[in-house]
C-alpha positions in Angstrom: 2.6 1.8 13.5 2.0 -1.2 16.0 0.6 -4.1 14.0 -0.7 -5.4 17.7 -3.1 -2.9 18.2 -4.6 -2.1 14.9 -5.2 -5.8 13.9 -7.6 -6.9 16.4 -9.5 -3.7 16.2 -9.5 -4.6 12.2 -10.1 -7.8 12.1 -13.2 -7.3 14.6 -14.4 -5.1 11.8 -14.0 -6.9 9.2 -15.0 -10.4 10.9 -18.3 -8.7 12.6 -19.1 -7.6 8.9 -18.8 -11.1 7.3 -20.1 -12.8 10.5 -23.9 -11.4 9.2 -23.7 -13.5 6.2 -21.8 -17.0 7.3 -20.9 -19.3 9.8 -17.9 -20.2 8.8 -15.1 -16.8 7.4 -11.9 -17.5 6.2 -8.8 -14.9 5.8 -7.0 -15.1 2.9 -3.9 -13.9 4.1 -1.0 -12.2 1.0 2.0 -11.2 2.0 5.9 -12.0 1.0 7.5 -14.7 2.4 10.7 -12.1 2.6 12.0 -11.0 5.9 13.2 -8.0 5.0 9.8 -6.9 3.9 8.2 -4.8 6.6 4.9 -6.4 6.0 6.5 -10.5 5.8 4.2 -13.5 6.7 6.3 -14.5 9.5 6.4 -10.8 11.1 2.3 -10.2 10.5 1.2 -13.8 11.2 2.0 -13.9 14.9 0.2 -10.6 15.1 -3.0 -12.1 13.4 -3.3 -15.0 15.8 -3.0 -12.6 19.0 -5.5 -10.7 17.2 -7.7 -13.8 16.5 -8.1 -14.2 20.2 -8.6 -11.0 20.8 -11.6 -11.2 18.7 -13.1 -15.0 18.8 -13.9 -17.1 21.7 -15.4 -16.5 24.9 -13.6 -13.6 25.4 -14.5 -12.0 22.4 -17.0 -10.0 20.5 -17.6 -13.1 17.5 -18.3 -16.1 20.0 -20.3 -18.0 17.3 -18.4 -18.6 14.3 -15.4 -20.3 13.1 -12.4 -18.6 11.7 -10.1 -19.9 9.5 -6.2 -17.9 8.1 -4.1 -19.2 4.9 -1.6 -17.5 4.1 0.5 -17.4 0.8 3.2 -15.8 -0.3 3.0 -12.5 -2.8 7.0 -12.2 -3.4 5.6 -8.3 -3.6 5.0 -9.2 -7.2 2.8 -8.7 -10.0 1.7 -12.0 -11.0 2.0 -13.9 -8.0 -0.4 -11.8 -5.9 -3.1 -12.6 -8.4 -2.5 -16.2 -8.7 -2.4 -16.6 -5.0 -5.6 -14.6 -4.9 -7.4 -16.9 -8.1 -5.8 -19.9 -5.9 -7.9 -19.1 -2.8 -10.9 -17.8 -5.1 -11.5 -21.8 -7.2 -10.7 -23.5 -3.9 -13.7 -21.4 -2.1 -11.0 -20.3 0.6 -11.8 -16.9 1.0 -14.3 -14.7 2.3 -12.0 -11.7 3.2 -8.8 -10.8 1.6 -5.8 -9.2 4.1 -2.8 -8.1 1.6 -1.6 -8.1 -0.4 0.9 -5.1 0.5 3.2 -4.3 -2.0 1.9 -1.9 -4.5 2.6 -4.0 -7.6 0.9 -6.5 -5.7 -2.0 -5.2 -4.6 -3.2 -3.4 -8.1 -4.5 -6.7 -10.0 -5.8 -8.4 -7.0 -7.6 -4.7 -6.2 -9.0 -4.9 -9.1 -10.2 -8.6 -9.6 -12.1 -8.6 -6.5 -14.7 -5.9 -7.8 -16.0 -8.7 -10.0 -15.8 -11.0 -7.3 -17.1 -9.2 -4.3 -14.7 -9.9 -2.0 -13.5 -7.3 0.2 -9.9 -6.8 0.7 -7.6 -4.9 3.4 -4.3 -4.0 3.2 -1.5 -1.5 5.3 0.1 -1.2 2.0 -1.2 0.2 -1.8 0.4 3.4 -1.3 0.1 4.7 -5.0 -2.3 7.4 -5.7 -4.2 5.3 -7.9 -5.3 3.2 -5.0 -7.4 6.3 -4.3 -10.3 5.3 -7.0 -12.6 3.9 -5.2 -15.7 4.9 -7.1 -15.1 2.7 -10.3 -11.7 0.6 -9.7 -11.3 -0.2 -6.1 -14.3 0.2 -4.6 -13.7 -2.9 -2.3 -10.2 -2.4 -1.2 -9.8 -0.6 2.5 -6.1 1.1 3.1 -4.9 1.3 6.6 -2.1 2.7 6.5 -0.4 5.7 5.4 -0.3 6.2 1.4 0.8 8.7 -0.8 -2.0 10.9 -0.9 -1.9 12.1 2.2 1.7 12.6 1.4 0.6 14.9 -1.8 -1.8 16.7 0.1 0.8 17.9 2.8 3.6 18.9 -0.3 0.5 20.9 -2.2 -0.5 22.3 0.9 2.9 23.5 1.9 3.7 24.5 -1.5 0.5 26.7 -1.3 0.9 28.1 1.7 4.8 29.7 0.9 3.3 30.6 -2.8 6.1 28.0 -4.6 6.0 27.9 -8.4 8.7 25.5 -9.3 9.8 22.6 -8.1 11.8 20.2 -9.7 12.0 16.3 -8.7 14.9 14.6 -8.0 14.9 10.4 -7.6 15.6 7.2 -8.1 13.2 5.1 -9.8 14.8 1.8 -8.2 15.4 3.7 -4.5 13.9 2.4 -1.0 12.9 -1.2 -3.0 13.7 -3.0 0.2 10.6 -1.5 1.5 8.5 -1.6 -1.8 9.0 -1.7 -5.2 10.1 0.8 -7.0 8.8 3.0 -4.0 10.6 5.9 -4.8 9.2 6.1 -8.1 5.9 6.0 -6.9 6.3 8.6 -4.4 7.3 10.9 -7.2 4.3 9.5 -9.5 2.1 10.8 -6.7 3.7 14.6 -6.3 4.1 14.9 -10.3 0.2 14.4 -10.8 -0.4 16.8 -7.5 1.7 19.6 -8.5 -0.3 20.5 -11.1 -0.1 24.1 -10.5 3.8 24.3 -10.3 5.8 24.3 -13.5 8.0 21.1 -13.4 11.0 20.2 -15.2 12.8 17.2 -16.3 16.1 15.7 -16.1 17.8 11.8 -16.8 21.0 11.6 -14.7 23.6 8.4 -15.5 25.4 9.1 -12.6 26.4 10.9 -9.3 28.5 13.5 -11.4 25.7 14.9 -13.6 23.7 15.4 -10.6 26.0 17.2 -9.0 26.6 19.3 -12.4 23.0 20.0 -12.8 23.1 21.7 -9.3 25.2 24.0 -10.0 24.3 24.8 -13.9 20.4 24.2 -13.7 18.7 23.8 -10.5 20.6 26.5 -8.0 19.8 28.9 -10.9 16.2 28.1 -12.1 14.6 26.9 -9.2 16.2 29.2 -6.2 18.0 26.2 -4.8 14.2 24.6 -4.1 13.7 20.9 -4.7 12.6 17.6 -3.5 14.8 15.1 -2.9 13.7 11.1 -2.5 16.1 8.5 -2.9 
């Protein structure tokens, strides 16, 4: 995914949309101050400006208004996405929120802003629960990829080869340099789309029992067929 080209074409979106209403739109920008987060301030906020003059100016398609970016950091966490996102809210600061991207992140602020109509737009949310739009998230966009697509491919595949069982193998804690906990919310996602495969369920302390189960449980009951995700 190249950040360069999909932000100006989203922000002229966005900023067009806004641009009916006021004079004056202001980005408020969530993201982690982290590094090694894909999605970090200091890796999306050169990106923004290129896109801002892309968008604004003589040059651009929005030659009339005045656009404003705060960031803040998220630390791809629960409670301080929210707070950054009630920070901006009191102070009047926002008019469109970008991020937050982490998934733990993103949920309350998704939330709030049905209450406070404020759109929001975010390359992250990956959770199949991000997928409510009717009732919970009715104002948050995802542009990027997310895990339904990724359920409809497995179910698809799984439909297509006539697969009964599957069992599911992971890490709740694996890939968390990416997001948190992403592993386990891949598997959240698959559990709750197989629903038309039996599915069984193991705890493994250690490499060892894996391995055991292999041999003893899963080579025998499921035909050596299984999803790995770690």
């Amino acid at each position: 995914m190249d950040i360069r080209r999909i932000l100006p074409v989203l922000m002229m979106q966005v900023l067009c949309v806004c641009a009916k209403q006021i004079k004056s739109i202001t980005i408020g920008t969530i993201l982690p101050e982290d590094n090694s987060r894909l999605f970090s301030i200091n890796r999306v906020e050169p990106a923004m400006a290129i896109a801002l003059e892309k968008v604004v100016g003589e040059l651009g398609i929005i030659t009339d208004r005045n656009i404003t970016i705060h960031f803040a950091d998220s630390k791809c966490n629960v409670a301080d996405g929210i707070n950054e996102a009630i920070n901006f809210f009191v102070k009047k600061e926002v008019d469109v929120f970008f991020g937050p991207c982490c998934d733990y992140a993103a949920a309350p602020v998704g939330r709030q802003i049905h209450y406070w109509n404020i759109a929001m737009v975010t390359p992250g949310a990956m959770a199949r629960d991000f997928a409510e739009k009717q009732h919970m998230f009715n104002l948050m966009t995802r542009v990027g990829p997310n895990m339904n697509s990724l359920i409809n491919f497995v179910t698809t595949i799984f439909k297509t080869f006539h697969w009964n069982k599957v069992n599911l193998l992971y890490d709740p804690d694996g890939q968390s340099h990416i997001v948190n906990k992403y592993c386990h919310i891949a598997i959240d996602g698959l559990h709750y789309g197989l629903t038309l495969q039996q599915q069984h369920y193991f705890k493994f302390d250690n490499i060892n029992m894996i391995l055991q189960s292999f041999t003893e449980n899963i080579g025998k009951e499921t035909a050596g067929m299984y999803i790995l995700v770690h």
